[in-house]
N, C-alpha and C positions, 0 to 999 in steps of 0.2 A: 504494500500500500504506500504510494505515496504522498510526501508531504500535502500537496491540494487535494488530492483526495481525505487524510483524515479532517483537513479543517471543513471540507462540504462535508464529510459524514458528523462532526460533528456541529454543525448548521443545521443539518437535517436531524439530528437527534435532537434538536431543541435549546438548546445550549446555550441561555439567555445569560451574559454578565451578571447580571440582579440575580439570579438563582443561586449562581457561582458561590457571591458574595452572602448570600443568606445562610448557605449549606455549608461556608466555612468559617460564619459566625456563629452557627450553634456546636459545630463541630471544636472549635477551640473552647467555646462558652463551654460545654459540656466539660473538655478537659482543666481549665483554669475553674473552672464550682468545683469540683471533685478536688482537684491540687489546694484548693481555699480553705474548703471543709476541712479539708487534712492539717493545714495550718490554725485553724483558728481553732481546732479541738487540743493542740498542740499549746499552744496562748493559753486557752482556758485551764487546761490540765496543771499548766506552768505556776498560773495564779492561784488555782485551788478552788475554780466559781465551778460551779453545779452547770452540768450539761444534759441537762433532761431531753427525755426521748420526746419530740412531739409529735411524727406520726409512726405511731405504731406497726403499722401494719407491711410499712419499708421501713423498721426502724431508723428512721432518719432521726439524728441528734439535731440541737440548736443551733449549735455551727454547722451545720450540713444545709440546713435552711439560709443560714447568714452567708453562708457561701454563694446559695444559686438567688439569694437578691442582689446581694452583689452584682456577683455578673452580669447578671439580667438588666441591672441597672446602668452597668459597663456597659454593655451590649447596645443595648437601647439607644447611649448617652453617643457611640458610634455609629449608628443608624442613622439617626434625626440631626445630626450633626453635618452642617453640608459638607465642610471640610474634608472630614475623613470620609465619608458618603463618597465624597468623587475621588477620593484617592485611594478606595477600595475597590472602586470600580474601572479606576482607570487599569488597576492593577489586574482585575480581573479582563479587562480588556489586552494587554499585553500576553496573560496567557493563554487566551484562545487563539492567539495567531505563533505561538511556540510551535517547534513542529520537530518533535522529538524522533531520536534516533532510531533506525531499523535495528531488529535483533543483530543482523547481521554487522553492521555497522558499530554497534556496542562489541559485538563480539573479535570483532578484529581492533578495534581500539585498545579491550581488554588484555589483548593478545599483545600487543605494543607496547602497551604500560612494563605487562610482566619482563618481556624481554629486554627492554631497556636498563629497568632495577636489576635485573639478573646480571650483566652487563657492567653495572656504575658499579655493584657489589664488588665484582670480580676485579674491578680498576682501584677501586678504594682498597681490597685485599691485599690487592698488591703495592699497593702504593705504602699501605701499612705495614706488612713486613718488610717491605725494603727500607722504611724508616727505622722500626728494632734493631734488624742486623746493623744498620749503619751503626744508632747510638750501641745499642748494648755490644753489640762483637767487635765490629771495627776499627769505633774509634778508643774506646779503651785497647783493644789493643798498641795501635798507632800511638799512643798516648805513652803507655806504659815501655816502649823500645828506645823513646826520645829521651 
């Protein structure tokens, strides 16, 4: 598949910026509530305040709650915000026109990296033992005749 080809397949799948930008603000939102939670039950714990369970039934703690208002409030506060509004979407408009590489084309790249490192290794090797020998064998010898 080529590069025009995935960006029409993905035009044709729908692939509105604004979605983009929705699905990887609950996507992070989802991970920074849960990372928050974890911190402020952390806080709480530290200070010695009471973290009662308030919905039971997903045991969710009080910081667990304090967490996804947080964000949510985060969230929101980048939404309605035009600034970042258009510089989330400009961002998302940059990656729909990205046009990532063929397997094949990672796979030989892959292959270039390895042999390269393999390559500097062996030159660094060498370049390292012939520094030893010099210092430790030869110029103390050298040193020691004089």
């Amino acid at each position: 598949m080529s590069a025009s080809d995935a960006s029409q397949q993905a035009n044709r799948a729908g692939m509105d910026p604004k979605r983009l930008v929705v699905v990887s603000y609950l996507v992070f939102g989802l991970v920074i509530a849960l990372f928050l939670g974890h911190v402020l039950e952390q806080l709480v714990a530290r200070f010695g305040l009471p973290n009662g369970r308030v919905l039971e039934g997903l045991d969710w703690k009080a910081t667990d709650v304090a967490g996804v208002v947080v964000t949510l409030g985060a969230g929101l506060f980048c939404w309605f915000n035009p600034k970042v509004r258009t510089q989330s979407l400009d961002v998302a408009n940059e990656l729909m026109r990205v046009t990532w590489p063929s397997w094949e084309e990672t796979r030989l790249s892959t292959f270039a990296v390895v042999v390269a490192s393999l390559v500097a290794s062996i030159v660094l090797f060498g370049i390292d033992r012939f520094s030893y020998e010099l210092m430790i064998e030869w110029l103390p010898s050298l040193w020691s005749k004089l």
